[in-house]
N, C-alpha and C positions, 0 to 999 in steps of 0.2 A: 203269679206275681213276678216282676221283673223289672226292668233296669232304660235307661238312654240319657239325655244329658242337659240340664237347663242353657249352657248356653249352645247347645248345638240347633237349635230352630235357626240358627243361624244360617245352617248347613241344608235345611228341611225344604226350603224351596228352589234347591239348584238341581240340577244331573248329579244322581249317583254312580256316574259316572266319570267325571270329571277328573280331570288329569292328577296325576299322584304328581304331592310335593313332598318335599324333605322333614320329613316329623318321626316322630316316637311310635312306631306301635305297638299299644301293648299286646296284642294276639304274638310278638315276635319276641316283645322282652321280657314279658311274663313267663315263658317257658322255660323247663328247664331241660338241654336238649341232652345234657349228660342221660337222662334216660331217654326210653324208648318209649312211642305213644302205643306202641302195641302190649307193653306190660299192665301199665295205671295211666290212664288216659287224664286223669284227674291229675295228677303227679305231674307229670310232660307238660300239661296246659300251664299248669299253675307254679310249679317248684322255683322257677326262679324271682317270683314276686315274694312268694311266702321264707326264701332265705335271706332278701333283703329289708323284706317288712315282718317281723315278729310278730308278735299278739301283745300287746300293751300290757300292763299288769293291770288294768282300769278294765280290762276287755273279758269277755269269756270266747272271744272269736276274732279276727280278721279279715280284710277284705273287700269286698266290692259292699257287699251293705254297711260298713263300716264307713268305709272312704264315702258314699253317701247321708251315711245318717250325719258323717261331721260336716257334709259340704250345708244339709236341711238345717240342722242345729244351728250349725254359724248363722243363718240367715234370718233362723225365727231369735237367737239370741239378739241381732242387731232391733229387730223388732220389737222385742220386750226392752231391751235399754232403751230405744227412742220414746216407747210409750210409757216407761217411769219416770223419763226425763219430761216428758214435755204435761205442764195444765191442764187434764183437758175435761169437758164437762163429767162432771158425777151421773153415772148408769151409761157412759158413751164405750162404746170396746174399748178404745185404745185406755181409760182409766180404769178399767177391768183388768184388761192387760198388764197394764203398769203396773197399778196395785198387788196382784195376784204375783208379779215376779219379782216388786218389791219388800212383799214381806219373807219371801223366803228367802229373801238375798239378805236378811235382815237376820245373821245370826243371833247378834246380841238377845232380839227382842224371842227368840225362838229358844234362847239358853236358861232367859229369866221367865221365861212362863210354865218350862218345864212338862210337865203333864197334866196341867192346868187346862188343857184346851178340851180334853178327854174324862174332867172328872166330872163332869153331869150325868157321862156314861157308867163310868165305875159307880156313882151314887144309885143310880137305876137298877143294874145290877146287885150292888149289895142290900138295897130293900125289897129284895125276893123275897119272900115266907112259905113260896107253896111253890110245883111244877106248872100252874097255870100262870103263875107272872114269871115264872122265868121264861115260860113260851111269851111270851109278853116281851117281854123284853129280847126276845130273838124279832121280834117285828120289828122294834127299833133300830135295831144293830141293821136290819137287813138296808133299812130304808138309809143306812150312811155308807152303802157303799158294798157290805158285808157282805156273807152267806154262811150264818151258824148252822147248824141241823143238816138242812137241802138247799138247793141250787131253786132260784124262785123268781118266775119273769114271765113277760109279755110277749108273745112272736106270734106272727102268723102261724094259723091253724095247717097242720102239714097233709089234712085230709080236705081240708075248704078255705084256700088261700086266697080268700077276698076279706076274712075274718081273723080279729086276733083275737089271741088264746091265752088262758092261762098252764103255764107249765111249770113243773115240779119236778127236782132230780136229784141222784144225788147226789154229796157233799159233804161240807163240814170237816175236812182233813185238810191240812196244813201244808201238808210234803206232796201236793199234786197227784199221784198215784197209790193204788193200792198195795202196790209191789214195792214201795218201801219200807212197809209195816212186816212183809213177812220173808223177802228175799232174801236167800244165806249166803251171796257171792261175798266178799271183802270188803268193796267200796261200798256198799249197799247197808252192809254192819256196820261198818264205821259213822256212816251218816246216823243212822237208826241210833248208835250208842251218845251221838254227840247232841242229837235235838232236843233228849231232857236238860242236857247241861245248859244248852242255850235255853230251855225256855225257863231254867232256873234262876239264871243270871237276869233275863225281861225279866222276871217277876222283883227280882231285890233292886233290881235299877226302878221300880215303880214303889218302892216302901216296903216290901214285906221280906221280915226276917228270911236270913240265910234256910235255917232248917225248915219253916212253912211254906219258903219259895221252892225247894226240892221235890214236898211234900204235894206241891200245888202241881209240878211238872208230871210227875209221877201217874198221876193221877188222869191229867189231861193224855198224855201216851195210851192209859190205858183207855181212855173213851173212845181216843180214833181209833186205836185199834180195832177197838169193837164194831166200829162205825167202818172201819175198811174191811174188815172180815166179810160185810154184805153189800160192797158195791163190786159192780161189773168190772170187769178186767176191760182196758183200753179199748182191745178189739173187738167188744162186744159190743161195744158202745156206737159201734160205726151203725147198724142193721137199724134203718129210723123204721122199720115195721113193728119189731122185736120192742124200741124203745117209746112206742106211741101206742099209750093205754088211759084211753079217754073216761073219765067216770065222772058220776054226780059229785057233788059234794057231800051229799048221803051216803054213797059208796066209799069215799074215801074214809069218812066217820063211820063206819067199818071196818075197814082197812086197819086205821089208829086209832082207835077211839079213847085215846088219852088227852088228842088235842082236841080242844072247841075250835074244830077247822073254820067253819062260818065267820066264828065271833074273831079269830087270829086273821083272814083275809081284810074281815073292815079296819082291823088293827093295821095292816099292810097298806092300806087306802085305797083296796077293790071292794066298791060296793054293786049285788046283785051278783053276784059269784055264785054258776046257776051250776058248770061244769071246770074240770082242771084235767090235763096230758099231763100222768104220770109216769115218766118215762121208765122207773126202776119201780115198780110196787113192793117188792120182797124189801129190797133198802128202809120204806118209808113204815113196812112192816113190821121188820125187825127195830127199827129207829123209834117206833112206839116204847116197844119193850123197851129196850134203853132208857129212855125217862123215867120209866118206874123201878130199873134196877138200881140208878144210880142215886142218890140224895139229892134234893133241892144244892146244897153245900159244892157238892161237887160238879154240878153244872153250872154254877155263878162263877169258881173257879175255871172251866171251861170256858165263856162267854167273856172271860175277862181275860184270857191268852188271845182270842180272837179279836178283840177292842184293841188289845194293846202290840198285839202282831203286824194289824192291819196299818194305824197308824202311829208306828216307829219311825218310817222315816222323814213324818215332817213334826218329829216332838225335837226331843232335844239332841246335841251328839252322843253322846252314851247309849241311848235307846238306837238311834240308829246306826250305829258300827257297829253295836253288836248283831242289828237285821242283818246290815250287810257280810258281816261275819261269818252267819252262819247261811243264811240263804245264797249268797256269791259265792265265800269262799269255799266252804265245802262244800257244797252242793254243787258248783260250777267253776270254783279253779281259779276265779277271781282274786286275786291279792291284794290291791290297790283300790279303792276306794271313789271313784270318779268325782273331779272338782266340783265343788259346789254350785257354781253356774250351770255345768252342764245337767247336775241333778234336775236343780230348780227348772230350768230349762224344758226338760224333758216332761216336767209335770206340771206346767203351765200350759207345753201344747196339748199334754194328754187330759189338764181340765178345761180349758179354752181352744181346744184345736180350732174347731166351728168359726170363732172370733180372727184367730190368728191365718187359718186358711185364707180368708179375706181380704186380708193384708199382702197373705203369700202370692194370690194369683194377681192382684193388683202391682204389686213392684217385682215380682221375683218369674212370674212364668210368661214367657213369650207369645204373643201374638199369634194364632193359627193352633195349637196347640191341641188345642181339640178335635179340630178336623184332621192333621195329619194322623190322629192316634187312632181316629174313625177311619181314616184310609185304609192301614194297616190293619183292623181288624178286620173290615169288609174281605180284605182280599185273601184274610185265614179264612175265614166263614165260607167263601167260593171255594176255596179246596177242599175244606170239609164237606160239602155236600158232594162235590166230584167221589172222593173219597168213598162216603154211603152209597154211592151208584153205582160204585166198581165193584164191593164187598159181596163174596163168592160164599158170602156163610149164612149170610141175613137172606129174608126172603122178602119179597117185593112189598109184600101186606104191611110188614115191620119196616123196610125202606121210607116208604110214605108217610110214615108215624115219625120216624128221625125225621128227617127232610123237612117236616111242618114244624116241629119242636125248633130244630135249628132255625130254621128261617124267623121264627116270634121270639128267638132269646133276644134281650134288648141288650145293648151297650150303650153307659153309662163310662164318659169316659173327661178326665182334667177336672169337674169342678159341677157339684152342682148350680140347676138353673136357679133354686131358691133357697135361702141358708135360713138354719133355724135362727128362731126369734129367743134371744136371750136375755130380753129387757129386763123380765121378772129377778133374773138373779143378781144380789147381792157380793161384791168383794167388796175389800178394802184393807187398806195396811196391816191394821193392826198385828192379826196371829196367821200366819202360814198358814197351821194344821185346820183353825176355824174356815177358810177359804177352801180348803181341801173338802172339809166337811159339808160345807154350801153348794160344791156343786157335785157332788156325791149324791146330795140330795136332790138336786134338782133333776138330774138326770133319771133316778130313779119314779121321781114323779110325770115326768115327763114318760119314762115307758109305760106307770104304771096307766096313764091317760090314755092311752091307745086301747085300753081293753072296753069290750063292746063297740066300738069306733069302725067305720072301714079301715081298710090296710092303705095307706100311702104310699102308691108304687114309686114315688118318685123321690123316695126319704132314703140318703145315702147313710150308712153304716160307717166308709172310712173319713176323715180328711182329704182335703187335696193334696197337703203334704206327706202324709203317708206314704212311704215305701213300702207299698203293697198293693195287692189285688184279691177280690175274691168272685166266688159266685154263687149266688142264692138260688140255690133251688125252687123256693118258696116264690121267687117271682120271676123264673128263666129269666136269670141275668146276671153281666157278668161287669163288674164296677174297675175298672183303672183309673187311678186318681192322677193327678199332673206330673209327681212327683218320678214316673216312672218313664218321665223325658230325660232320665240322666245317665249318661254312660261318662262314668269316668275315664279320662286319658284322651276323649274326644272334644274337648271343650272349644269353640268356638272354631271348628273343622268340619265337616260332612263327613258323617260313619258310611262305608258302605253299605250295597243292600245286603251284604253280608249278615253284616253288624244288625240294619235294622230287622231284618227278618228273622238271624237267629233271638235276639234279645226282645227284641219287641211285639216279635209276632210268633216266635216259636213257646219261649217262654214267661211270657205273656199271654196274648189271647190267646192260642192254639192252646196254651194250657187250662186256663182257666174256662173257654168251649168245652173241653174235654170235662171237667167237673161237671159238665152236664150230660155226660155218658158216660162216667167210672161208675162201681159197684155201689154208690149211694144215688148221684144225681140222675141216674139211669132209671130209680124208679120211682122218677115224677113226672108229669105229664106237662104239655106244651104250656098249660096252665098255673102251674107251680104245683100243683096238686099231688100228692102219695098216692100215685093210679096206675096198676099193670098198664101196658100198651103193648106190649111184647105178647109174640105169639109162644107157645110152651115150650117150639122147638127152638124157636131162635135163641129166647132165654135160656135154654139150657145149652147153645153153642158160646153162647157172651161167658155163662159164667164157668165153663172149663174152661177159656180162654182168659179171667181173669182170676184162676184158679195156679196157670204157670204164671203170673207175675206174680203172685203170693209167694212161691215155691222159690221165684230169683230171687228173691229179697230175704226168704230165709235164709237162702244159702251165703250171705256175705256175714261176714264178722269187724266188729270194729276191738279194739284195744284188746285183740288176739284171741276173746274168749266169750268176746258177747254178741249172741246173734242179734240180728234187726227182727224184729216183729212185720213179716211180711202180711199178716191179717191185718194190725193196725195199718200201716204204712198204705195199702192197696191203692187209695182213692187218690193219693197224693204221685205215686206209681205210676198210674194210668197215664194221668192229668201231663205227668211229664213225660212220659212215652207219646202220648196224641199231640204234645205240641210241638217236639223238636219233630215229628214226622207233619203235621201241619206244615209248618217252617218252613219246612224244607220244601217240599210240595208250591208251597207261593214264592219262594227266593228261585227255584228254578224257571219260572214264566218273568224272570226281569233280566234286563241287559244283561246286564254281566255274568252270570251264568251261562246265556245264551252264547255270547260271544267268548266264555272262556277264558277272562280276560286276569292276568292274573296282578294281584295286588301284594307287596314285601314279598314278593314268590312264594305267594301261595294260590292254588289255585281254588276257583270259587266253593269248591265242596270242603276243602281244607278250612279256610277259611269259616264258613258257617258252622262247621263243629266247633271248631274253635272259639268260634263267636256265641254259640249257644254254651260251651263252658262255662264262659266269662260270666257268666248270668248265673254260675254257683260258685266264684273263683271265696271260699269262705275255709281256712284252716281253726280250726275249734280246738279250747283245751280239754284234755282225755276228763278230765272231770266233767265237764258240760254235754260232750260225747256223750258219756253214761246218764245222762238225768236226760238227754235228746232221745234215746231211744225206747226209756220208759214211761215219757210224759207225751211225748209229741206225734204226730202222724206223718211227720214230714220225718223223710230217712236223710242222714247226713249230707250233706252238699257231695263227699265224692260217690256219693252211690248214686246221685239224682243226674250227673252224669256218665258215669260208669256203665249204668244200669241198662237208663234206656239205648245209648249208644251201640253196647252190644247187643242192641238185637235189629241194625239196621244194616244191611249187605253195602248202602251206599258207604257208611261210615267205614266197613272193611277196606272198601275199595282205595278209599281215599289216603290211607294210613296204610294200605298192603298188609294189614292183619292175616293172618293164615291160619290154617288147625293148629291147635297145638302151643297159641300165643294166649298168656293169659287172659287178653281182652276177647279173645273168639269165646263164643257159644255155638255148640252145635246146633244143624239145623231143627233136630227134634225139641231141643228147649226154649227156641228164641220166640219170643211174644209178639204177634201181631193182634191187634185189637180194628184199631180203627184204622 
């Protein structure tokens, strides 16, 4: 995932070479030179943007996704106010649009409806009588959005990727991880001692007495509890062999034979439900038992923390500041509250992206757009294959297997060819949270439609506004949406090929290619398929070699005392190791490299480091820190330059790193993969 700049297409079809004029750059003023880059390369890059730009109190971070996400915001914000303001036919996007960022912009009607929007739900829930309608009504909850019990969806099959599947995982915990239920550090307790308080306080902001609201928290803690005691820890989670355990539906009524699995899947709206990928079966084993330990009483209470957790933030203010409260504040260090526009904003795109994307690439993304982004990966994907041909570790048999994999990974790059059809769905003024709920729903029908269906190689996952990238194993491929045409501080300029190779094609594609040779995407086949290709020995040279960047990533610490989870983190590791070495590899076959040429006196390897920085220039509050290294697989932004940097000789070179300089690694530790 990575970074460039909407109005720089400007720049996109001249000489990147082209004479330097008098402007700002940030590679020069972002730094902070009082230090050295041979100490914190991260520090050096970035300290003098992060002394004059803070972290907002709105924020749990700053930076270059930041300065992005408010350039995207502003732009889809102009979009929703043009489309509330103007007429326009009923079921047409832009009255979708309008409506949907109309009613949330509509405190009044959002203060008087209260929890109004959510009591059909509460009502369902409270006419439980037995554990089979409370499974009952975990079908409902799922189908708005939810996930009570397990994690419950539609994707291609990871063994026969022309087929999708149904999968089962699990779930059902509130606090993202299992390691917050039972980790004894400080911050860890602290959060742990405050979530019954908050979810005390949800329950009496919804009607129920102070002491049955305590009594109802209490209670709820202890179910996840139970429910975390039996899921996989982070890093276990990565092994898709480990977590791909195909059985009937008969097997499964087995497995738990407390639920009527069959009759709970046509409750879900899968009918003919012949097979299901349970990724965790011991979870869904033990999760049996649970049902029958616990009372009917006390999982209604449960199912009704989950209804009213999920949607707090589009009921009334009360319920949501104290979401925000306790999820921002403690949890991520958050103080302030983000304005209301930008709320609704954010969750207009994230229920209408599809609609609003439409909009985006019609007024907002330049002309060419797609082709130069096609440029730019073509010319990682050439060095990656040079790359596999030079490697001294791989053998010829396995050479030819990479080689064909890369050559059929597709890109997917600014905007798909055909957007989905959103005719079916319903908005309209009236309730926020009901809008929220409609396409909650929709969504969830819409995946659950694909099962028995062929797979639609051509159905994008992000927006085109999205600041991000991914790539699907499932269909060798790798998705850059428009959005990552923007590099802040270069607007209406030509970045050099500095700029575009580190940020666009180091990390960017070169990164996201590499997702398809780290310790996951590596065992899937050119087809998208879960299929060895690797010969026994190679595979066992890959994975001692992906064995020391486990071992790097352990060894860093953030907030003095907490290591990174270098198992978790690996795939993310890689992906950034293989793209600033990509990068690099294609920014040296263009001009300016070649010629030496140097730009704010830097010379072109200076430069590309620096330029590939920029693509994590992100300072985070120590609170967000701690909940990043226990929930996420991505290691802090300075370690994601720190990391792979030392272990690149050019990178020495460039900066006169030596033994003995914090940023050196010796030769015996430094990671070479690809």
């Amino acid at each position: 995932m990575r970074i460039t700049s909407l109005l720089f297409l400007a720049f996109l079809f001249f000489s990147c070479t082209q004479k330097e004029t008098n402007f700002s750059d940030p590679l020069l003023t972002h730094r902070d030179t009082t230090l050295s880059p041979k100490v914190d390369f991260f520090q050096y890059a970035h300290g003098g943007w992060f002394k004059q730009n803070p972290i907002p109190d709105s924020e749990q971070s700053n930076g270059i996704f930041q300065l992005i996400s408010d350039t995207i915001n502003k732009q889809i914000k102009t979009i929703c106010e043009k489309s509330a303001a103007t007429t326009s036919a009923k079921g047409s996007n832009k009255q979708k649009i309008g409506d949907f960022y109309a009613s949330g912009m509509d405190s009044l009607q959002v203060e008087k409806q209260g929890i109004q929007p959510i009591q059909s739900e509460l009502k369902l829930i409270n006419s439980c009588t037995s554990i089979e309608q409370v499974v009952h009504a975990v079908a409902s909850l799922h189908q708005l959005g939810m996930q009570p019990l397990f994690n419950f969806y539609v994707a291609q099959d990871d063994k026969i990727s022309t087929k999708n599947a149904l999968f089962m995982s699990q779930g059902g915990i509130s606090l993202g991880s299992r390691d917050y239920y039972f980790n004894r550090d400080a911050e860890t307790v602290k959060i742990r001692g405050e979530f019954p308080k908050h979810m005390a306080t949800m329950f009496q902001l919804t009607g129920v007495p102070a002491q049955k609201a305590l009594e109802n928290a209490s209670r709820v803690l202890e179910i996840e509890t139970a429910m975390a005691q039996f899921s996989r820890k982070l890093e276990d989670m990565r092994d898709p062999i480990k977590n791909y355990n195909k059985m009937t539906v008969a097997q499964l009524q087995k497995l738990a034979p407390s639920v009527a699995w069959a009759d709970l899947f046509l409750r879900m709206g899968v009918s003919r439900a012949d097979s299901i990928i349970v990724g965790q079966p011991e979870f869904i084993k033990n999760l049996d038992q649970l049902l029958t330990k616990y009372s009917v009483e006390d999982w209604k209470v449960y199912l009704k923390w989950n209804l009213i957790s999920n949607y707090a933030p589009y009921l009334n203010s009360a319920l949501a500041k104290e979401d925000f409260r306790f999820f921002s504040t403690v949890m991520s260090g958050v103080s302030k509250q983000k304005p209301r526009w930008k709320r609704v904003v954010n969750q207009t795109n994230s229920s209408l992206g599809e609609l609003i994307g439409q909009v985006y690439v019609a007024e907002y993304l330049p002309k060419g757009s797609k082709e130069k982004l096609l440029e730019i990966g073509n010319a990682i994907r050439d060095v990656y294959a040079e790359r596999i041909k030079k490697l001294d570790w791989m053998s010829e048999t396995t050479k030819v297997k990479a080689l064909h994999k890369l050559q059929k990974i597709v890109m997917k790059v600014g905007y798909p060819d055909k957007w989905k059809d959103l005719s079916d769905l319903k908005i309209d003024r009236f309730s926020y949270c009901a809008n929220v709920k409609r396409t909650n729903s929709w969504e969830y029908k819409q995946m659950i439609a694909k099962f028995g269906k062929p797979v639609d190689r051509n159905e994008w996952v992000m927006t085109p506004q999205t600041y991000n990238a991914y790539y699907n194993p499932s269909n060798n491929e790798i998705v850059v949406p428009a959005s990552n045409i923007i590099v802040p501080g270069y607007e209406g300029r030509m970045p050099d090929d500095a700029i575009l190779y580190g940020i666009i094609g180091g990390s960017t594609f070169g990164h996201e290619i590499t997702h398809g040779f780290d310790d996951q995407g590596s065992q899937y086949d050119e087809n998208g398929n879960l299929k060895n290709w690797w010969t026994p020995e190679d595979l066992a040279k890959f994975q001692s070699k992906t064995r020391l960047i486990v071992q790097q990533f352990n060894r860093y610490t953030v907030l003095n005392n907490k290591h990174l989870n270098g198992d978790a983190t690996q795939g993310e590791n890689i992906a950034d190791l293989g793209g600033v070495i990509m990068g690099y590899e294609a920014f040296k076959k263009t001009k300016q490299y070649q010629t030496k040429q140097l730009i704010s006196g830097l010379n072109p390897d200076q430069r590309y480091f620096l330029s590939y920085a920029y693509a994590w220039m992100v300072n985070t509050q120590k609170e967000a820190l701690a909940q990043q290294i226990m929930v996420d697989v991505h290691a802090p932004a300075k370690f994601r330059i720190n990391g792979p940097l030392s272990n690149m000789p050019e990178f020495y070179s460039a900066f006169g790193i030596k033994p003995g300089d914090p940023m050196h690694q010796p030769d015996s530790s430094r990671v070479v993969i690809w």
